[in-house]
C-alpha positions in Angstrom: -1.6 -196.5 64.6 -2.1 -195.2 61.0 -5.1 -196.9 59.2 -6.5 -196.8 55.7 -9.6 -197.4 53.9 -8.5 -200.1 51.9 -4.9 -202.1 51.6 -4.0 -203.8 48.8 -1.6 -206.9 49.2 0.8 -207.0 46.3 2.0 -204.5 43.3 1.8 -206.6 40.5 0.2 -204.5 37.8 -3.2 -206.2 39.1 -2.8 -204.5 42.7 -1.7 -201.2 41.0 -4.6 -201.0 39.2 -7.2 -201.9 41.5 -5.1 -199.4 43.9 -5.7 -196.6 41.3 -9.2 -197.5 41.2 -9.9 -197.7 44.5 -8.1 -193.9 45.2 -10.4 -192.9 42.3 -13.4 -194.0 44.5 -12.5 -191.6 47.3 -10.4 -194.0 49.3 -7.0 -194.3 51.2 -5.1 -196.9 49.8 -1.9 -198.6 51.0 -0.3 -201.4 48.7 1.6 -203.6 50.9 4.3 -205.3 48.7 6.8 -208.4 50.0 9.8 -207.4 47.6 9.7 -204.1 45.1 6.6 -202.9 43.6 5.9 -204.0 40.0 9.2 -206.6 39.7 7.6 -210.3 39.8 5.1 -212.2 37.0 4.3 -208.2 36.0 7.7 -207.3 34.7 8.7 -210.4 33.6 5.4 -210.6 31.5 5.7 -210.4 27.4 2.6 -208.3 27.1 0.7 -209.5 24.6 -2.9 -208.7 24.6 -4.1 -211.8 23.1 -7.8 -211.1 22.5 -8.5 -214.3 20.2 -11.5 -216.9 21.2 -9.1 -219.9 20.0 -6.5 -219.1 22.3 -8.5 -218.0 25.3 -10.6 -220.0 28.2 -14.4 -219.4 27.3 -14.7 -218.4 31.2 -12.4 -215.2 30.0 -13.6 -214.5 26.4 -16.2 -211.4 27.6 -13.3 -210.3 30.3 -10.9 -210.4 27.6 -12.5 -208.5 24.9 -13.6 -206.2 27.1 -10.3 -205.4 28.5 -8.4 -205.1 25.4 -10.5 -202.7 24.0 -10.6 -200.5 27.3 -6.0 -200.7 26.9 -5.7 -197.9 24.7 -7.6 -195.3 27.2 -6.0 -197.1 30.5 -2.7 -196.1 28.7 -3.5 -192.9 28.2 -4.5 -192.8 31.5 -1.7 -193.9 33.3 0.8 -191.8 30.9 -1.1 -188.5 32.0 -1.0 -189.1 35.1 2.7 -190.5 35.3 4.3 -188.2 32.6 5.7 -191.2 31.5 5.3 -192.6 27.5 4.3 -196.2 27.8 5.0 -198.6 24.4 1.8 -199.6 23.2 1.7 -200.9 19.8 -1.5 -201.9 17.2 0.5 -203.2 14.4 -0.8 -206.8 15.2 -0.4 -210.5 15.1 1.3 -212.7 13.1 0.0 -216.3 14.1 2.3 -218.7 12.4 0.6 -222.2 11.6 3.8 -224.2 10.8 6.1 -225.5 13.4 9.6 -226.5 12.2 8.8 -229.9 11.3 6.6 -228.2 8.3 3.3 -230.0 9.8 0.5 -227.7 9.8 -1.0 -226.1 13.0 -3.7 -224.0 12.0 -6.3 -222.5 14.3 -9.8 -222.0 13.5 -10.6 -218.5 12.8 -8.1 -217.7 10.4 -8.6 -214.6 8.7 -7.1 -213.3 6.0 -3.9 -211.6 5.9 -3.9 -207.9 4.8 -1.0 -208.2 2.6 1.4 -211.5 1.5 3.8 -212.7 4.8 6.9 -211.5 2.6 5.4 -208.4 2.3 4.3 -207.8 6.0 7.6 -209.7 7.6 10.5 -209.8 4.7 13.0 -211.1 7.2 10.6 -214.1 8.1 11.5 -217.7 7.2 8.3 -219.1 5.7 7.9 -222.5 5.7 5.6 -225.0 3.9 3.9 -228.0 4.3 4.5 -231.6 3.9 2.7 -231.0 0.2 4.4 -228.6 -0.5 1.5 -226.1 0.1 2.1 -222.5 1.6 -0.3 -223.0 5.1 -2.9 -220.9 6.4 -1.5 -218.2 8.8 -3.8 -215.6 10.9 -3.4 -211.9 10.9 -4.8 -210.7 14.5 -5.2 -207.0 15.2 -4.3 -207.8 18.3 -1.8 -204.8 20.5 0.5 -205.5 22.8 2.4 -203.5 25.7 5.9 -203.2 26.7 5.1 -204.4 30.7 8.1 -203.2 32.5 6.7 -199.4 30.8 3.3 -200.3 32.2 4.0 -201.2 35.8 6.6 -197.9 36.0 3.8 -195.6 35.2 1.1 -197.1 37.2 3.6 -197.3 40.1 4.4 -193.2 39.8 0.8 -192.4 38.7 -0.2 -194.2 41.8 2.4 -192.2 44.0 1.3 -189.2 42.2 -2.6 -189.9 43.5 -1.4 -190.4 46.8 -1.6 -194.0 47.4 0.5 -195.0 49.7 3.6 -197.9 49.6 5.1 -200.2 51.6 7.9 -202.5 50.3 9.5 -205.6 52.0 6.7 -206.4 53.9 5.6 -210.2 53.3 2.0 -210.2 54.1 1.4 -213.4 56.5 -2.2 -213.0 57.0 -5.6 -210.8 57.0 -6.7 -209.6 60.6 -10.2 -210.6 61.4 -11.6 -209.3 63.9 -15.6 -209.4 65.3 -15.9 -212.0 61.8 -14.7 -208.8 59.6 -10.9 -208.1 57.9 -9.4 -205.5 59.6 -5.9 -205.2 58.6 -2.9 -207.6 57.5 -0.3 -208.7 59.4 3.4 -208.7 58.1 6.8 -210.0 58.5 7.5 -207.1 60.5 4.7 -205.5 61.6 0.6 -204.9 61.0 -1.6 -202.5 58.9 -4.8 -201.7 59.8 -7.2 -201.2 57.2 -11.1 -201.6 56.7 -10.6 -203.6 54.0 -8.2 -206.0 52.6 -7.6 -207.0 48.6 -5.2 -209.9 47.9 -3.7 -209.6 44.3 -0.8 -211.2 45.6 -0.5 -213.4 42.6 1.5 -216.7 42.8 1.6 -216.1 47.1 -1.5 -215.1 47.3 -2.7 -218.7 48.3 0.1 -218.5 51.1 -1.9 -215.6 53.1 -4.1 -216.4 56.1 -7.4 -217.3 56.6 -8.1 -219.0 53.3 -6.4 -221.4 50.9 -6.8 -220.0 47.2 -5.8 -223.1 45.2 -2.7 -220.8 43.5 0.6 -221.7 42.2 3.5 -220.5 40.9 4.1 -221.4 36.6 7.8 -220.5 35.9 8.3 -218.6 32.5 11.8 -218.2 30.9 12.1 -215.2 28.8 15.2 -213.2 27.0 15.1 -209.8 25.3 17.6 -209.3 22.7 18.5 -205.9 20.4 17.8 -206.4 17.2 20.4 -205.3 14.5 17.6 -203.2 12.3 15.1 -201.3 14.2 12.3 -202.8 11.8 13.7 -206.2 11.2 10.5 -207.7 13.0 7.4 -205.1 13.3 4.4 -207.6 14.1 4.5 -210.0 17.1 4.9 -213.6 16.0 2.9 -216.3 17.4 4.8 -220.0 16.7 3.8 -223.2 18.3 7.1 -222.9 19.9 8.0 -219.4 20.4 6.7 -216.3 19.9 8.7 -213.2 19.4 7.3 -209.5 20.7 9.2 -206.4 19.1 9.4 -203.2 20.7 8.9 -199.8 19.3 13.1 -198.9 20.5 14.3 -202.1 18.8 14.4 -204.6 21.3 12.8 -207.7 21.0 11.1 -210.5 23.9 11.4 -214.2 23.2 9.5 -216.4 25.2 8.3 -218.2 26.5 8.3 -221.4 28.6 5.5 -223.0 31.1 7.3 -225.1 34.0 6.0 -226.5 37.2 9.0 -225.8 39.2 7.9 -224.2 42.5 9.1 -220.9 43.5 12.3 -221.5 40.9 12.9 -218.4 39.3 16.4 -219.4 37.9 17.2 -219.3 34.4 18.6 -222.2 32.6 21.2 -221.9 30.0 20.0 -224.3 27.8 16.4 -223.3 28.2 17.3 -219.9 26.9 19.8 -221.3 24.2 16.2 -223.4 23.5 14.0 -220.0 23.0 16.7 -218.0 21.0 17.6 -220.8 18.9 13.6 -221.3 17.7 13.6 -217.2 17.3 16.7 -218.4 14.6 14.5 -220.7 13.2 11.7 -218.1 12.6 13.8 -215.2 11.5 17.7 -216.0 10.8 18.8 -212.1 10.9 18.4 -212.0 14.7 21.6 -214.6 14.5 23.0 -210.7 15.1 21.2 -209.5 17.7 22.8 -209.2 20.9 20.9 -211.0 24.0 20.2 -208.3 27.0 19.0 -209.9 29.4 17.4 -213.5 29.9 14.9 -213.7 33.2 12.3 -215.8 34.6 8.7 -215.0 36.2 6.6 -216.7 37.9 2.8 -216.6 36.6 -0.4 -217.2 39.0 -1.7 -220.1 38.2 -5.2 -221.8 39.3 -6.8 -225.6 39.0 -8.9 -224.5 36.5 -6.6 -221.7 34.4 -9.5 -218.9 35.3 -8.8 -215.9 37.8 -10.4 -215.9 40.9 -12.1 -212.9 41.5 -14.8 -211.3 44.1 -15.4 -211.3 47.7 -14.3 -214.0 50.4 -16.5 -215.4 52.3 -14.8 -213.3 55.4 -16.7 -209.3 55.2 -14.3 -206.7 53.7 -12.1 -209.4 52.6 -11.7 -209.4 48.6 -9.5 -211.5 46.0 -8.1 -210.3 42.7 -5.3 -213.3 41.8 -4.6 -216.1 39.4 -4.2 -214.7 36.2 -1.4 -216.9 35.0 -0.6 -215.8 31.1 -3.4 -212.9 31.1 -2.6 -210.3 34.3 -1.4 -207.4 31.6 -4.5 -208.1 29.6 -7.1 -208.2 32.3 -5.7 -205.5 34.1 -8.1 -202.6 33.2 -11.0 -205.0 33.4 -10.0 -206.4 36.6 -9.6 -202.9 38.3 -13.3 -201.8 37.2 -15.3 -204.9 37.9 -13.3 -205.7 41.2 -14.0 -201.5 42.2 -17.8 -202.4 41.6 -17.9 -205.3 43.6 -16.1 -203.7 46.4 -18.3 -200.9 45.9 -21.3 -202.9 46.8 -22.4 -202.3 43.0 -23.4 -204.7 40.2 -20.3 -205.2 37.8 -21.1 -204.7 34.6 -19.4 -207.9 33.6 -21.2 -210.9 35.6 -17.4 -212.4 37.5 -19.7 -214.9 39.6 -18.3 -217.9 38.6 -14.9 -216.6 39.3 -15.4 -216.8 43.0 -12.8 -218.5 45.3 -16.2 -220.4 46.3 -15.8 -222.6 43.1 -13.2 -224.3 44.9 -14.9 -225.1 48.2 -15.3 -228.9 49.4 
């Protein structure tokens, strides 16, 4: 029976990254994937690399920040070895303090916008306070990443490393054998390996011998095509909404949070919901023809952190529970996770991370 160094159990953008990693560090790989590679919470993801203390966990702030400024070169990356251009944009973040009502929102940290709203967003609707006051917005130079371009070219940069693939296989559980993971065994077969990595996101909790506390967090999305290339160049961040354009003139507009299980349906008047606060925000994209309307489902965790690190079973590791931040923490993930596995220090202390943090 064919074995490999290392398996990796799911190709979300997390696995493919740690699998690129991991073939970097002189191993076999094999990324064993229950449906296609790359097409759960990874491509249903907006992909916005929100690097701002007010809006992320303090357990992430140092993962974060370190990971967004690493994106630029992990694209580049990924595009040479893919041959494939990947939509990475810098123009920033529009945070909008006002929800619809006119009541102010503001986050701390607001700095100063580079130029008047009208000026950066003309076709924005700006709103104003109860007073009467125009209210404090935040200018972020924040990037974000077209997700779907990001998952393609780690997928065929992967296959072009020679990693290894294997689709419709539902991982059950990690062998263990003499106290040590030896393989995983599937829906249809096993794969012997001398080390196991689950970054099977939402399911990875549903894989054999331990429990990770994950959970599926449903997220409606659509994508529409905006009438004028430019009508929208920064993302918006509403209370509500927020609105992500892309560099060929389409536009995401997400997005919800739902405990619903393993629901991925879409529901009409949840997407009616999104579009309709898009409106709200900017009334040109009354013209823009919807594409496509989906739903994902985001790893979530008791605590809203990742759990990263060894298990407490030898040669078995854990890369899952992202929820909203997988595209971010991608690169970061994929170095600190290939130093731990590596017997190394990581240069970014992910300790408190463990799955131990959940052990009665």
């Amino acid at each position: 029976m064919q074995s490999w160094d290392a398996i990796v159990v799911g190709a979300g953008i997390i696995g493919l990254s740690l699998a690129l990693e991991l073939n970097k560090q002189g191993l076999r790989v094999l990324v064993v994937e229950k449906g296609e590679p790359g097409r759960e919470a990874s491509w249903a993801a907006g992909g916005m690399l929100v690097d701002h203390s007010a809006e992320t966990l303090p357990g992430l702030r140092e993962l974060a920040t370190a990971s967004a400024r690493m994106y630029p070169e992990f694209v580049r990356g990924l595009e040479d070895e893919s041959g494939l251009k990947i939509d990475l944009r810098s123009v920033g973040t529009l945070v909008l303090a006002v929800v619809e009502t006119g009541q102010s929102s503001a986050t701390t940290q607001a700095c100063a916008l580079p130029r008047p709203l009208a000026e950066l967003e003309p076709a924005l609707r700006i709103h104003s306070s109860t007073d009467g006051s125009t209210p404090l917005h935040e200018y972020l130079k924040e990037r974000c990443v077209d997700p779907r371009h990001l998952t393609t070219a780690a997928i065929a940069a992967a296959r072009h490393r020679g990693v290894d693939f294997s689709s419709g296989d539902q991982v059950l559980a990690v062998d263990v054998a003499d106290g040590r993971a030896r393989g995983v065994r599937t829906n249809t077969t096993r794969f012997s390996a001398g080390m196991v990595v689950n970054c099977a996101g939402a399911w990875a909790g549903e894989i054999g011998p331990h429990p990770f506390p994950t959970r599926p967090v449903k997220g409606q999305m659509l994508c529409v095509a905006m009438a004028e290339k430019e009508l929208v160049r920064h993302v918006l961040r509403a209370p509500d909404v927020y609105l992500i354009p892309r560099s060929d003139g389409r536009m995401s507009i997400g997005a919800t949070a739902e405990e619903a299980g393993f629901d991925k349906q879409t529901v009409p008047e949840t997407i009616a919901k999104l579009r309709q606060a898009a409106l709200d925000l900017v009334p040109k994209l009354a013209d823009a023809r919807i594409l496509e309307a989906w739903a994902g489902l985001r790893p979530g965790t008791p605590d809203g952190l990742p759990i990263l690190g060894a298990t407490s079973t030898p040669g078995y590791f854990v890369a899952t529970g992202h929820f909203r931040d997988g595209i971010l923490l991608a690169p970061v993930t994929a170095m600190v996770m290939g130093q731990v596995i590596a017997g190394e220090r990581p240069l970014i202390d992910v300790s408190k991370l463990s799955a131990d943090r959940f052990a009665v």
